[in-house]
C-alpha positions in Angstrom: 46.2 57.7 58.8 44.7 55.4 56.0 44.5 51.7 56.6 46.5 49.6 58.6 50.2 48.5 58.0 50.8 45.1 59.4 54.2 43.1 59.7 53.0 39.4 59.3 56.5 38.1 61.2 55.5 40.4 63.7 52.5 39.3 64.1 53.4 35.5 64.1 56.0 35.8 66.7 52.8 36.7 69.0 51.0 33.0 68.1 52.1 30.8 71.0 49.3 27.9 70.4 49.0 25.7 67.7 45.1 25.7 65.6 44.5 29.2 67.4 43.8 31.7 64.5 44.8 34.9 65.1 42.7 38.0 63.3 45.5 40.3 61.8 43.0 42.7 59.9 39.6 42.5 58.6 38.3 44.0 54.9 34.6 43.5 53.4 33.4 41.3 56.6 36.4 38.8 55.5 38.9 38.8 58.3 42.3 38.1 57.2 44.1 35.4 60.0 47.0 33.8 61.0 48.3 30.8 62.7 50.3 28.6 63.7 49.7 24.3 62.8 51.2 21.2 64.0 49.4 18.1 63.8 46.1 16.6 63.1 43.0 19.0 63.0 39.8 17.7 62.9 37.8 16.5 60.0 34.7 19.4 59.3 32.8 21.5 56.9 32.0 25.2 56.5 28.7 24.7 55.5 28.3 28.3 53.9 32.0 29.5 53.8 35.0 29.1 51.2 38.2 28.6 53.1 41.5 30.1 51.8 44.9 28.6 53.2 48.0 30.8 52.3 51.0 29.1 53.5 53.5 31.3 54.6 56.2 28.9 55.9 56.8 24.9 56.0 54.4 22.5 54.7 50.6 21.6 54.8 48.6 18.6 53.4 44.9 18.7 53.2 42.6 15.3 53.7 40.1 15.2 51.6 37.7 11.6 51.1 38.8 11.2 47.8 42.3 13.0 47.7 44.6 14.8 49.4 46.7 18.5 48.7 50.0 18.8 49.3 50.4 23.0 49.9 54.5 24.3 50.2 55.4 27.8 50.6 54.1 30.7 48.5 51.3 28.3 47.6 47.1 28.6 48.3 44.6 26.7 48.4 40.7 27.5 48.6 38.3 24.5 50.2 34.8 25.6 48.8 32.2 25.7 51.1 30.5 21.9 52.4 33.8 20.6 51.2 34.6 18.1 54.5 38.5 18.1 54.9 41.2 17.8 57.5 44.8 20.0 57.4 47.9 17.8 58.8 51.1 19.8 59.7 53.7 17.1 60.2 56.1 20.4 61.5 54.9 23.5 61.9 53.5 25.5 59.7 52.6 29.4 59.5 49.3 29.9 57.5 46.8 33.0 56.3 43.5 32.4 56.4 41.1 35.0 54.3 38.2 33.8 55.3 34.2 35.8 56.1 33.9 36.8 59.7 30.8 33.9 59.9 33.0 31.2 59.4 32.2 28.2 61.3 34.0 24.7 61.5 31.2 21.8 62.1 33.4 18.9 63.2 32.0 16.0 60.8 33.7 12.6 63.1 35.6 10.2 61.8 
């Protein structure tokens, strides 16, 4: 068979913790995640990664020092690498994240 076919709803019904990123498939050393949010992560930096947030359902709002995004369904949003932010879910919220397989988040304190 060629290539993987993946049901996303499928796939999220098996995320039972919040902020745990699930790897759903991987191209070109990116691996393509999913999970679900709710609540405050913490504020960090990928010091040598873009970050891409699909969301796929609800809403997400991303901190940034000097302004914030406000991200609804169908919507993206790519944090460019040693860009310090912090995602707030106020409900949950079902995200993709394409994002390369050395991503790191450095917590940056508050």
């Amino acid at each position: 068979m060629v290539g993987n076919k993946v049901n996303l709803l499928a796939q999220f019904a098996e995320v039972n913790e919040y902020w745990s990123p699930l790897v759903v498939g991987t191209i070109n050393h990116f691996q393509v995640k999913i999970a679900k949010l709710k609540g405050e992560f913490f504020w960090h930096t990928h010091q040598a990664e873009d970050e891409m947030f699909y969301i796929v359902k609800g809403n997400l709002t991303i901190l940034f020092r000097e302004e914030n995004i406000a991200l609804t369904e169908g919507e993206f949003y790519i944090v460019p690498k040693g860009i310090e932010h912090c995602p707030i879910a106020t409900e949950e919220v079902w995200i993709m994240l394409i994002e390369p397989e050395t991503v790191v988040s450095v917590p940056t304190g508050e």
